[in-house]
N, C-alpha and C positions, 0 to 999 in steps of 0.2 A: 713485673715492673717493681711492687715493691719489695719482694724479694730482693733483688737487684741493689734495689737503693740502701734499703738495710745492711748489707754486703760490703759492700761499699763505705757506709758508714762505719761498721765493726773495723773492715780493714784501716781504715785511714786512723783510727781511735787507738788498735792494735798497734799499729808505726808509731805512733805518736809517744803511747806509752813506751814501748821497747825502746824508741832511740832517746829517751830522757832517763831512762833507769839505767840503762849502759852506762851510763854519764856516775851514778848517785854511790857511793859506798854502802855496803852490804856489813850490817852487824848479826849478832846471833846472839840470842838471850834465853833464857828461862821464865818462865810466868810464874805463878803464885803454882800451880799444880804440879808444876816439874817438868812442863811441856818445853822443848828447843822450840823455838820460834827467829826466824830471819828476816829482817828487814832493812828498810833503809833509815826508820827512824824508830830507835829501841823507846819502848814504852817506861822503861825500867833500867835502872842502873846497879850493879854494869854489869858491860853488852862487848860483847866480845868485837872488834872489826876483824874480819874477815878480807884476806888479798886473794880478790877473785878479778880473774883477766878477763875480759869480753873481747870479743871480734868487732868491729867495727859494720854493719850492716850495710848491704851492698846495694843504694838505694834505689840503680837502675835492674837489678835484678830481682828487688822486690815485686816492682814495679811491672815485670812483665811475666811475673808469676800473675799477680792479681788481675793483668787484662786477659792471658790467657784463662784462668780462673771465668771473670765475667763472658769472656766469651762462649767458653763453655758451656756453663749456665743456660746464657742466651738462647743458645744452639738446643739444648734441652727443651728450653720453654718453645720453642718455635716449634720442634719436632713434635712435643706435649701437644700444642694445639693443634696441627693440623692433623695429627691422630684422631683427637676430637670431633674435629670435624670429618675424619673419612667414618668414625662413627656413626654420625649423624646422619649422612649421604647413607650409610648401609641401612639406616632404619625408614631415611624415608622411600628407600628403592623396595622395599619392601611393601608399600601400603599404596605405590603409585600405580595406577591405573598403568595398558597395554601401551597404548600411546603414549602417553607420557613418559614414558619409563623408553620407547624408543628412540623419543627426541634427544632424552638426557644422555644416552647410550649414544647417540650422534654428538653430542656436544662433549661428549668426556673422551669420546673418539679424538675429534677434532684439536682438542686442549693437549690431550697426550702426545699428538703428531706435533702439536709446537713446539712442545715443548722438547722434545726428542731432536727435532731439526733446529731450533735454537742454540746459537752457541754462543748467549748470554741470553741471562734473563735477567727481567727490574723490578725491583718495587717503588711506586709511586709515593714520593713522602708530600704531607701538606703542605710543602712550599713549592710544590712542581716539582720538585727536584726527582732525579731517578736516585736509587741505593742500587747497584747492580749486586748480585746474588756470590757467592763464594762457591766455590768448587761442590763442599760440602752438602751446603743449600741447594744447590743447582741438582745433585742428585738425589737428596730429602725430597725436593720438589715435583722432579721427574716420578720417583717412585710412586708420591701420594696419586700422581694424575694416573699413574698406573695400576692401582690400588683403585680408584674410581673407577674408573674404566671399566676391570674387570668385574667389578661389583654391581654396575649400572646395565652391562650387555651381557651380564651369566642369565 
């Protein structure tokens, strides 16, 4: 999440500057060491202006670079976690008692037959609300329950 949010930050910061500098005239100078140095306000006189053309940025196209971007992301982190978690599931399938270990093998049975016969799945948001799952998720999701499964009835 704050991954995300940081992201998000940088991009919006990144737009910000780029579409104000396209705007700004582009000089080029020398410092005290002999170094070319470019900018939009020369420290030092004189500064050469420079006729540099920019494109105009295409601000619906940015735009769906970065939600693809975040979703991507998202998709990572969502994948990341329940990785995690089918971790976790394998170390405790390891330490659970004969029983135990057959109920959960019934229940990860069970989870994985819904999931297979399901053709949508939800996640519960805090306001009741449902978020239904995307294509991608929906198979992310399928696998782990089959990934459990196997790991819980081997």
């Amino acid at each position: 999440m704050l991954r995300t949010a940081l992201t998000l930050t940088f991009s919006i910061a990144a737009y910000a500057l780029t579409s104000h500098s396209a705007c700004a005239d582009v000089y080029e100078y020398k410092d005290e060491k002999g170094n070319k140095l470019y900018t939009d306000k020369p420290r030092t006189l004189p500064a050469q202006r420079l006729d540099i053309k920019s494109q105009r940025t295409d601000t619906v196209a940015v735009q769906a670079r970065q939600d693809a971007d975040m979703k991507r992301m998202q998709d990572s982190d969502k994948t990341r976690q329940q990785g995690s978690a089918g971790q976790a599931e394998q170390k405790d399938a390891s330490t659970l008692s004969a029983k135990d270990k057959a109920e959960r093998c019934v229940k990860a049975r069970e989870r994985y037959d819904s999931y297979m016969n399901s053709q949508r799945l939800y996640e519960s948001l805090p306001n009741n609300e449902r978020r239904y799952l995307s294509e991608a998720e929906l198979d992310a999701a399928r696998n782990s329950a089959k990934a459990s499964m196997e790991t819980l009835c081997n």
